[in-house]
N, C-alpha and C positions, 0 to 999 in steps of 0.2 A: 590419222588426220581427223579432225574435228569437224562438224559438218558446221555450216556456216548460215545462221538462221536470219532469216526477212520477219519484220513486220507489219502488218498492212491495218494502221489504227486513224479515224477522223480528227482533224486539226481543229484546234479552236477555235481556226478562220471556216471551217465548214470544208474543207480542201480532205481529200483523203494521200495518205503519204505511205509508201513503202519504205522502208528503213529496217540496211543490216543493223542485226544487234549489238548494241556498244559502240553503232553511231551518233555520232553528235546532230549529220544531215541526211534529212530524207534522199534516198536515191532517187525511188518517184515521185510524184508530186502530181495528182489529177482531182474533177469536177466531181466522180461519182469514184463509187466505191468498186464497179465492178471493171471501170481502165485501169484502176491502181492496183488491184490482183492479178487482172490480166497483165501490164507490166510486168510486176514484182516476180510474178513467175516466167517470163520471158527471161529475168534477169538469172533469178534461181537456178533455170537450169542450164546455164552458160558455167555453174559451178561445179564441182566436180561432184561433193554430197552438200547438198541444199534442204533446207525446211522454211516453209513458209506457214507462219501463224498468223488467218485471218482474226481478226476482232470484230466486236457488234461493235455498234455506238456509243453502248453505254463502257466500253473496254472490255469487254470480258470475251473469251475467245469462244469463236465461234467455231472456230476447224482449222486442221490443220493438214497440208500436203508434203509430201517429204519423195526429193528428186535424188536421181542415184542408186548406192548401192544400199536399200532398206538393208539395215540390220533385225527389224523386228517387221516382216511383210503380213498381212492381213488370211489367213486360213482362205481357201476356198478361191 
């Protein structure tokens, strides 16, 4: 099974949106940047393997969390 990744990137209405990947529509949809993570991962981890890719503003990613069963977990 494929894990099934979020996006959490700002709208050119100044809105920040979550959206699975190879959505057409934002799942979440909030004011600031840090509801719409907070969402995005509420949603993520309702999924069985989940990643979620925060972005800056300017698009470029900023970090990313990965829910489930890591294939590749962190040393230490």
């Amino acid at each position: 099974m494929s894990r099934k990744k979020y996006h959490v990137t700002k709208s050119g209405d100044g809105t920040w949106k979550g959206t699975a990947q190879g959505g057409q529509r934002a799942s979440v949809v909030a004011d600031t940047k840090a509801e719409a993570v907070r969402k995005t991962i509420e949603l993520a981890k309702k999924q069985q393997d989940s990643q979620v890719i925060i972005h800056k503003q300017d698009g470029k990613i900023q970090e990313e969390r990965t829910y489930g069963n890591d294939p590749h977990p962190p040393d230490g």
